[in-house]
C-alpha positions in Angstrom: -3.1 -38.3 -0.5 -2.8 -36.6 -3.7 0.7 -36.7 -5.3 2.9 -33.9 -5.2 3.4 -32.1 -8.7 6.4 -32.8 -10.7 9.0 -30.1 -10.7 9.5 -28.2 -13.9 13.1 -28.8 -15.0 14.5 -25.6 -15.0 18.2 -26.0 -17.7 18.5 -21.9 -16.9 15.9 -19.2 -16.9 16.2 -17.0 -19.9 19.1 -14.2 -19.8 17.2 -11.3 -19.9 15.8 -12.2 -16.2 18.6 -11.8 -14.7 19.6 -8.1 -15.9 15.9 -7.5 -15.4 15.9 -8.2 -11.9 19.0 -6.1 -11.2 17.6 -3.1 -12.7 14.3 -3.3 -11.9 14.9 -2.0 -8.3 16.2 1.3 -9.2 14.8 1.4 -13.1 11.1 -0.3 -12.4 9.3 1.2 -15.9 10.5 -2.2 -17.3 8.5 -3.9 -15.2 6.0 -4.7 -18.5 8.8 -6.8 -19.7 7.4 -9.5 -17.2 5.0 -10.5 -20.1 7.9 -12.0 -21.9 7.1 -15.3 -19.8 3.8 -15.7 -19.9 4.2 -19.1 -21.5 6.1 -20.5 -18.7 2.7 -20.7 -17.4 2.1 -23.7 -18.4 4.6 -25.3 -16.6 2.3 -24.8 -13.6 0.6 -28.1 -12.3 -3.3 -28.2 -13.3 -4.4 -27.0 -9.5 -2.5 -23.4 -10.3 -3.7 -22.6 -13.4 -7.3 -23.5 -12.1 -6.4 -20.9 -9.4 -5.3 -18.4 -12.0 -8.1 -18.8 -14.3 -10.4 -18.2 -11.3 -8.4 -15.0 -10.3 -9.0 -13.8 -13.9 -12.6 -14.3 -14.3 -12.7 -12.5 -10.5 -11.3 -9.3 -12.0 -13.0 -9.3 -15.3 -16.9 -10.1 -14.6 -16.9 -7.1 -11.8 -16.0 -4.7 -14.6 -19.5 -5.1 -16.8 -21.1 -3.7 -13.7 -19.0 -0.6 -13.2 -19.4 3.1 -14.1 -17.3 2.5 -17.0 -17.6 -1.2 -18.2 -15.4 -1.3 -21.4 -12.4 0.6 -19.4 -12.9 -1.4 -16.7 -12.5 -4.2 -18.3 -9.3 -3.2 -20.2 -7.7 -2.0 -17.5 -8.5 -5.3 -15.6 -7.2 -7.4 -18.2 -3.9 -5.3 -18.4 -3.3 -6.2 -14.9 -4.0 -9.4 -14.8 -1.8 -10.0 -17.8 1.2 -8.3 -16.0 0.4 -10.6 -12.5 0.4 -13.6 -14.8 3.5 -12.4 -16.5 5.2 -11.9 -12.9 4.6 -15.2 -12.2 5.6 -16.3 -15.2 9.2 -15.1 -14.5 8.9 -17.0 -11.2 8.1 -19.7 -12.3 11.2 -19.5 -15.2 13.8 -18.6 -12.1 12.5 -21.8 -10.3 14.2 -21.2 -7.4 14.9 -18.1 -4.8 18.9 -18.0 -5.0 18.2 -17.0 -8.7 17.5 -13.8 -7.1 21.1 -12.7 -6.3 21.2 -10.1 -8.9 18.3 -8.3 -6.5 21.4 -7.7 -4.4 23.0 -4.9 -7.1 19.3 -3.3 -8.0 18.4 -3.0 -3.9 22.1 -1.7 -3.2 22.1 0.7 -6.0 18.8 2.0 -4.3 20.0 2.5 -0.9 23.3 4.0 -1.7 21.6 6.7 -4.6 18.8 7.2 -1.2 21.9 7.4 1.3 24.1 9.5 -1.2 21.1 12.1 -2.7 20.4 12.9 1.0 23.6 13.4 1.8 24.6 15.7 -0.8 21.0 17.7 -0.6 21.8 18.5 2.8 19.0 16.8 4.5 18.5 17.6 8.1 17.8 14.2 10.0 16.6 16.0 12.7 13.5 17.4 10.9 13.2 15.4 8.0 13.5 11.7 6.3 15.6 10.0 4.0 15.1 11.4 0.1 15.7 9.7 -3.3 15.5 11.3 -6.7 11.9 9.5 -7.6 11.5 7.4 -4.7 8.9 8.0 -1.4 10.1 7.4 2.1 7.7 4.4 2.2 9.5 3.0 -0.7 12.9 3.5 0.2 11.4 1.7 3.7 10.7 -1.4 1.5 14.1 -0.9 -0.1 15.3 -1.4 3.4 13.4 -4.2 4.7 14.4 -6.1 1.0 17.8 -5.6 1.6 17.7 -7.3 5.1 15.9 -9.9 3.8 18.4 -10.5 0.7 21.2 -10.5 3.3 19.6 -12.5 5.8 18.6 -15.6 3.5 20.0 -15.4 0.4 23.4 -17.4 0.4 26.5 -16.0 -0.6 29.5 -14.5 1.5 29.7 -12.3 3.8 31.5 -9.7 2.0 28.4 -8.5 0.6 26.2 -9.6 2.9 27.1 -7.5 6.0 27.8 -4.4 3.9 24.3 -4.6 2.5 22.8 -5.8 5.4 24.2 -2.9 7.9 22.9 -0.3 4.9 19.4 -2.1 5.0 19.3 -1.2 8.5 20.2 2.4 8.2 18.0 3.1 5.3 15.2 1.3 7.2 15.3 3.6 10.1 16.0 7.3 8.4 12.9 6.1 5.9 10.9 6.8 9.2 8.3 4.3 7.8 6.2 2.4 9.9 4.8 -0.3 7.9 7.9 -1.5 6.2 9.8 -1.4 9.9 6.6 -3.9 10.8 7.4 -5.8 7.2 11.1 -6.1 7.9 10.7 -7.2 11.3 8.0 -10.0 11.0 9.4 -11.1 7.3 12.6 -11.9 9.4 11.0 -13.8 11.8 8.9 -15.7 9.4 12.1 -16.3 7.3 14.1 -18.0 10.5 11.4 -20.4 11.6 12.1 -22.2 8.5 15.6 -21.9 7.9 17.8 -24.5 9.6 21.5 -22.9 9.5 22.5 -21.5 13.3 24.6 -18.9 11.6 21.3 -17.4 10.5 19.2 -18.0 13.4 22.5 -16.0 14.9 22.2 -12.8 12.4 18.5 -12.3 12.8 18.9 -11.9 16.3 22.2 -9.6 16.0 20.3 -7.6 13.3 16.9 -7.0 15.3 19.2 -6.0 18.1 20.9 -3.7 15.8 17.9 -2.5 14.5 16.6 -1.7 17.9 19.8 -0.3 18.6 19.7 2.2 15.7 16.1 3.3 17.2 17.4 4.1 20.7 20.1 5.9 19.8 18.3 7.8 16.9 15.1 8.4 19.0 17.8 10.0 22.3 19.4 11.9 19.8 16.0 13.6 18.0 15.7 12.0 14.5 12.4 13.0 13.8 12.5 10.1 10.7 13.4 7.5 13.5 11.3 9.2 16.7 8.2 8.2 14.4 8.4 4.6 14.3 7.3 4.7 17.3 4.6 6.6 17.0 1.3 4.0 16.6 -0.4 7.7 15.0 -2.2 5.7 11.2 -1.2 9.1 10.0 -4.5 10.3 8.3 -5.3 6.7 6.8 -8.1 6.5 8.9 -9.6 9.1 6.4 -8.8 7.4 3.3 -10.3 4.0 4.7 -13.5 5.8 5.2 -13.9 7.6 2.5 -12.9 4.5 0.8 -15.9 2.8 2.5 -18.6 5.2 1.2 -16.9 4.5 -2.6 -17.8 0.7 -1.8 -21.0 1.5 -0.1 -22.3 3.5 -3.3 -20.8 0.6 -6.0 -21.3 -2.4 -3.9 -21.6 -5.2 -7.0 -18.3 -4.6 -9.1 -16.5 -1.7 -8.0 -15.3 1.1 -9.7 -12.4 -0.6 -12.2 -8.9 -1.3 -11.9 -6.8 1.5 -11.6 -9.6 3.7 -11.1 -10.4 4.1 -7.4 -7.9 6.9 -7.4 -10.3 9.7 -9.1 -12.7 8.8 -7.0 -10.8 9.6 -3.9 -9.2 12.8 -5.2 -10.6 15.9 -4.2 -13.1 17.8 -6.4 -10.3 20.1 -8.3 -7.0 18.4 -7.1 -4.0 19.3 -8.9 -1.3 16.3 -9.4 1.8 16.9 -8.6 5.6 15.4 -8.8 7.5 13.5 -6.5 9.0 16.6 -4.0 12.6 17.2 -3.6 14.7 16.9 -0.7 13.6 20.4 0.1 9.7 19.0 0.1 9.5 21.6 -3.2 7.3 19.1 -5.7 6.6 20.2 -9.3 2.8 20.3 -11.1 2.4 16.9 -13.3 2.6 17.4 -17.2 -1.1 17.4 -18.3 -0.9 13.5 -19.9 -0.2 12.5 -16.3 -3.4 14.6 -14.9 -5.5 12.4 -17.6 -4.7 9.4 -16.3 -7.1 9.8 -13.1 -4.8 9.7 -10.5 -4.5 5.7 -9.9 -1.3 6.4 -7.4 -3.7 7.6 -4.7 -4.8 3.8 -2.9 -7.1 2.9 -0.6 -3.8 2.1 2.0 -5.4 -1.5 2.5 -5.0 -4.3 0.4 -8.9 -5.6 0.7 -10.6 -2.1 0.8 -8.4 -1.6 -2.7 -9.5 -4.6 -4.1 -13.4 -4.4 -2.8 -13.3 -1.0 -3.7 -11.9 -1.7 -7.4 -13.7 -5.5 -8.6 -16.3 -5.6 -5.4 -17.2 -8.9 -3.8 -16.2 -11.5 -6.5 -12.5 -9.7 -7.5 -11.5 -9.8 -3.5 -12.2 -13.2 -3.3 -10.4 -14.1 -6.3 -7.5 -12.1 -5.0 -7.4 -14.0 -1.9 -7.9 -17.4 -3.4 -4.9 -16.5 -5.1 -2.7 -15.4 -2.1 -4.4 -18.2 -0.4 -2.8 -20.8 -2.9 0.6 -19.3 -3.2 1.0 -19.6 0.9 0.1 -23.1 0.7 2.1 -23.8 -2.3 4.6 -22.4 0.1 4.0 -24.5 2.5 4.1 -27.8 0.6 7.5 -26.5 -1.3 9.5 -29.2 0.0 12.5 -27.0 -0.1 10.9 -24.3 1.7 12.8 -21.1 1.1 13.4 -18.7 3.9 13.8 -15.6 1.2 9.9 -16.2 0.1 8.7 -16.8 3.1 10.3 -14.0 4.6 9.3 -11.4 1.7 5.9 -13.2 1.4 5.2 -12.7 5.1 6.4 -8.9 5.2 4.7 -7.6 1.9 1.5 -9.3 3.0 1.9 -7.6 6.7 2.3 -4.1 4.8 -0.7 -4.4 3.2 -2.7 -3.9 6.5 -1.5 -0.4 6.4 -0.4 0.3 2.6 -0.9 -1.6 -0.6 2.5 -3.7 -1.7 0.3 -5.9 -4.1 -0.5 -3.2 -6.7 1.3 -3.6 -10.3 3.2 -1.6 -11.7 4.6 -0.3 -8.6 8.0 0.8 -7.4 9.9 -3.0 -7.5 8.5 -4.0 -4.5 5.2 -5.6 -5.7 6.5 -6.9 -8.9 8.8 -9.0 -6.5 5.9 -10.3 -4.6 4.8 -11.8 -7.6 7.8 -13.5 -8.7 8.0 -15.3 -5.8 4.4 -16.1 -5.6 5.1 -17.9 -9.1 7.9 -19.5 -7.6 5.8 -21.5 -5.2 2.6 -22.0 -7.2 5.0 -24.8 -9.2 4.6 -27.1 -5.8 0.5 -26.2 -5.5 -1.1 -29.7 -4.9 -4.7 -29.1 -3.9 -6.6 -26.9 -1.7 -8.1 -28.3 0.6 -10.3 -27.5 4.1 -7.1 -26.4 6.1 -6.2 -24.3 3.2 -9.8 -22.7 2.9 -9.6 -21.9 6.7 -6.2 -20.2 6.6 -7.4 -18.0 3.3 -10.1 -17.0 5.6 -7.8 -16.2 8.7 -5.4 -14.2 6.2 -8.7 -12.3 4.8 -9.6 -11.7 8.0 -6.4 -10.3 9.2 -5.7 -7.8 6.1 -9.1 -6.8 6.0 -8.4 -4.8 9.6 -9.9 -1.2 8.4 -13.1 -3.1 7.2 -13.5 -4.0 11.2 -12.8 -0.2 12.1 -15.5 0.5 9.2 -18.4 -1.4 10.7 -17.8 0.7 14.1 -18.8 4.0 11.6 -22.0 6.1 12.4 -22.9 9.7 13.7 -23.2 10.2 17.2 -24.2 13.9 18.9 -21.0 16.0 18.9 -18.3 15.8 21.8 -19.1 19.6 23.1 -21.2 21.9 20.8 -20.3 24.2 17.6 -20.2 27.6 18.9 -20.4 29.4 15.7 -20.5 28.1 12.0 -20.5 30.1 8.6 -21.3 27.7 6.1 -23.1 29.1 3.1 -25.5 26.8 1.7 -25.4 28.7 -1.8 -22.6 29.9 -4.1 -22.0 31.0 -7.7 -18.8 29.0 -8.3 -17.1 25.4 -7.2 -14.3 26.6 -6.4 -12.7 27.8 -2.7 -15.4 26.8 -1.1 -14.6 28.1 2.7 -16.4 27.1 5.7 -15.4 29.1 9.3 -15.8 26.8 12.5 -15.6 27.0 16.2 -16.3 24.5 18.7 -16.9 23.9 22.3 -15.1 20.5 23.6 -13.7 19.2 26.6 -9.9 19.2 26.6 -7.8 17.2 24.2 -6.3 16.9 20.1 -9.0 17.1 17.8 -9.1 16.9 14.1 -11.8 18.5 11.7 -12.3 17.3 8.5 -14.5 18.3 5.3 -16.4 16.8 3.4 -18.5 16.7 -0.2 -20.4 13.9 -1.2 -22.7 12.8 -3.7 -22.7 9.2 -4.6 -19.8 8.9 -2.5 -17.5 11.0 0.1 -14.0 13.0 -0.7 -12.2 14.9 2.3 -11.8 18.3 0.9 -9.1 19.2 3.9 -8.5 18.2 7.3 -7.4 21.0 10.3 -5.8 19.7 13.5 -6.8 21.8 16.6 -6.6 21.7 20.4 -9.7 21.8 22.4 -9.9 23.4 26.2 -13.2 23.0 27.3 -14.5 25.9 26.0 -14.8 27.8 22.7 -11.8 27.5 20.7 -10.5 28.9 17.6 -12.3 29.7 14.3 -11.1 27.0 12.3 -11.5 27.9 8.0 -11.3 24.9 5.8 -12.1 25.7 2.4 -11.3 23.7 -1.2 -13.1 23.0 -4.3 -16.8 21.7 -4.1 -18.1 19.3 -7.2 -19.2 21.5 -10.0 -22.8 20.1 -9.9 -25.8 21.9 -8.8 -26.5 19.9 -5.4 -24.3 18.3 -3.2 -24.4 17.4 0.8 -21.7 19.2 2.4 -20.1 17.5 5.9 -17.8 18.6 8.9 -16.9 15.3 10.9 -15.1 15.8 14.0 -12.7 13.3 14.8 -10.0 12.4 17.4 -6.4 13.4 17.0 -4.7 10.4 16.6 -5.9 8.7 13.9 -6.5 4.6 14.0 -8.6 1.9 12.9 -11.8 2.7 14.6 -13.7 5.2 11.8 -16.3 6.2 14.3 -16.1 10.4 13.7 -17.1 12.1 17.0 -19.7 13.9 15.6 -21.2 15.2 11.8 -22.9 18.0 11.2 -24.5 18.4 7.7 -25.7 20.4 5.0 -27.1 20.9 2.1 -24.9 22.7 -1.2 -26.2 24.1 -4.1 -24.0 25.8 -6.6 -26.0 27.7 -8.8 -23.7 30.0 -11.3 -22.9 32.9 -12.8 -26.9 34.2 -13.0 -27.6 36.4 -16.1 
């Protein structure tokens, strides 16, 4: 049996870490200030830093066979240097209670979410929970961190319960699905290793609470809360697949770090600011439309990363999260916080992406306390291999939905269809639709592709078993001269099977102003 590693001794992380971690919840631009401790690196044990040099050949090799190689490869290294720094600070904190200072960055973000709502005049019967720069997805994170923090990390109750009861209200007018799902199974991973009864005791009151909350909320018609229960994917069913055809057309390396983004962006899309509390959202300043758009994701951590580095960066990504569970696992201390926030990010990435750096706080945290463990990494061996493959398996849940794609002969028949097959110009491209099906929600979505596929729009309609309504999608086309043009007709409800209902296709040409 090989030995366990010797702890680093650990006097007292550096001072900036804690201020860092406070404000880095509600002020996360400074996450780059990670890289300040890259060199406590090498207190890792041989095994992790054979894991880490791994992960970073993984993400740079791809790159040479991408669109743009030298890009690619920058953009590769600059986020690998930012995951190294992370765990870097990790493994400087040493151990989870280090973490307290979280407590004043996540409360400062529910209270500014609780209070900007408040004062905007949100409706909770129509709408969910606002922040000033924050999503509803994010300020669901906010939530399920908070719980966690009050939970596991010790301290007294006078700030515990406070924060913890916040948590719960924040989690629930967020209206986010995922995080709920994080919050929920994080808990449950963090009490099957904690030993205190008192614990064991407030998991149980807060699930009940939490359940509670959605009862009440759902009886009284909180539209943020009615939707957790709603199993709806919400459109990501869409992304996945046109996230698939991106991998099918650059199968070896991908398309880059950071770069999937402008390949999933419609032909012509304009960026745009967070929106208000009154959903009003302000055009981006034009160094933000250069950029490419790298906030739009795959929603899926291992149809990001195959997307992004191909074969050889997603299995360095999951060697990676493969040793940081095990180093969990053989922490002899093992910490309910990290196994709790390890658990729940790693769940939300099924359905979101909580691994991507920079990010909102949420996946800059992951890191930490992926560093944290990785100092207690002995080997990896055959049980380790087989639970890397089992976690790959599980997060890679769109990729099974994927494999179910194809065309089949339309549900019903198109009654009419005006889609011209030549225009002068790219842009408002407009396509009028009706079809014959039997009874039921449908959704119509479409589609350019040349390489790859992008969703121009998507219509929801209602069929009746005989011809419905026209239906006009239009958008911007690629400015190229040929293109193949596609209406997929798909269910209502959107899940993991990608299997459209039916395709018809065309052919596009856009020829130009002629002289």
């Amino acid at each position: 049996m090989t030995a366990p590693a010797p702890a680093p001794q650990h006097s007292a992380p550096p001072k900036w870490m804690a201020p860092w971690l406070a404000l880095l919840p509600p002020l996360y631009v400074i996450s780059p200030l990670a890289l300040l401790a890259l060199p406590y690196l090498r207190m890792l044990p041989k095994s992790a830093l054979y894991v880490l040099g791994f992960y970073a050949l993984s993400q740079q090799l791809p790159a040479l066979f991408t669109p743009e190689p030298l890009l690619a490869s920058v953009l590769a290294a600059l986020r690998t240097l930012l995951v190294f720094g992370l765990i870097g600070v990790g493994v400087a904190l040493g151990e989870s209670r280090r973490l307290w200072p979280l407590v004043l960055g996540i409360g400062a973000v529910l209270l500014t979410a609780l209070s900007y709502s408040a004062l905007s005049g949100v409706d909770f019967l129509i709408s969910r929970l606002a922040h000033p720069y924050m999503t509803p997805i994010t300020l669901g994170l906010a939530g399920a961190f908070g719980l966690w923090l009050a939970l596991f990390l010790p301290g007294k109750l006078l700030w515990r319960v406070p924060l913890g009861l916040g948590a719960l209200v924040v989690l629930l007018l967020s209206g986010s699905r995922g995080p709920l799902a994080a919050a929920l199974l994080g808990s449950v991973a963090g009490l099957l290793v904690t030993r205190g009864r008192r614990t064991a005791v407030a998991v149980v009151l807060g699930a009940g609470l939490l359940l509670a909350g959605f009862y009440v909320g759902d009886r009284l018609g909180f539209s943020a809360v009615s939707r957790l229960g709603n199993a709806d994917t919400t459109g990501r069913d869409i992304v996945w697949s046109d996230t698939l055809s991106i991998i099918r057309a650059y199968p070896a390396g991908g398309v880059g770090s950071y770069r999937l983004g402008q390949y999933l962006a419609p032909p012509g899309n304009s960026c745009t600011l967070f929106p208000d509390a009154q959903g009003a959202a302000q055009a981006c300043p034009a160094w933000i439309e250069k950029l490419g758009s790298p906030w739009l994701i795959a929603h899926n951590v291992a149809l990001q990363q195959l997307a992004e580095t191909g074969p050889l960066g997603l299995l360095g990504l999951f060697t990676l999260l493969t040793a940081g569970l095990v180093a969990t696992w053989q922490n002899p201390k093992r910490s309910a916080l990290a196994w709790a926030i390890l658990t729940g990010l790693l769940v939300a990435t099924i359905n979101d992406n909580t691994l991507l750096v920079p990010s909102p706080f949420f996946a800059e945290l992951f890191w930490v306390l992926l560093g944290m463990q990785l100092v207690s990494l002995r080997e990896l061996n055959l049980a380790g291999g087989i639970a890397g493959a089992g976690l790959a398996l599980a997060l890679s849940l769109p990729i099974w939905g994927g494999s179910l794609s194809g065309t089949e002969q339309l549900g019903g028949s198109i009654s009419f269809l005006n889609a011209p097959t030549q225009v002068k110009s790219a842009k408002d491209y407009m396509v009028d639709v009706q079809f014959s099906v039997p009874p039921g929600d449908y959704r119509v979505s479409l589609n350019t592709c040349i390489t790859s596929c992008r969703t121009i729009q998507t219509l929801k309609f209602m069929g009746n078993g005989k011809a419905g309504p026209v239906l006009t999608l239009h958008g911007d086309v690629f400015d190229k001269p040929k293109q193949r043009l596609e209406l997929k007709l798909l269910t209502g409800k959107s899940s993991t099977n990608l299997r459209p209902l039916g395709v018809k296709a065309w052919s596009l040409e856009v020829i130009g102003d002629q002289p």
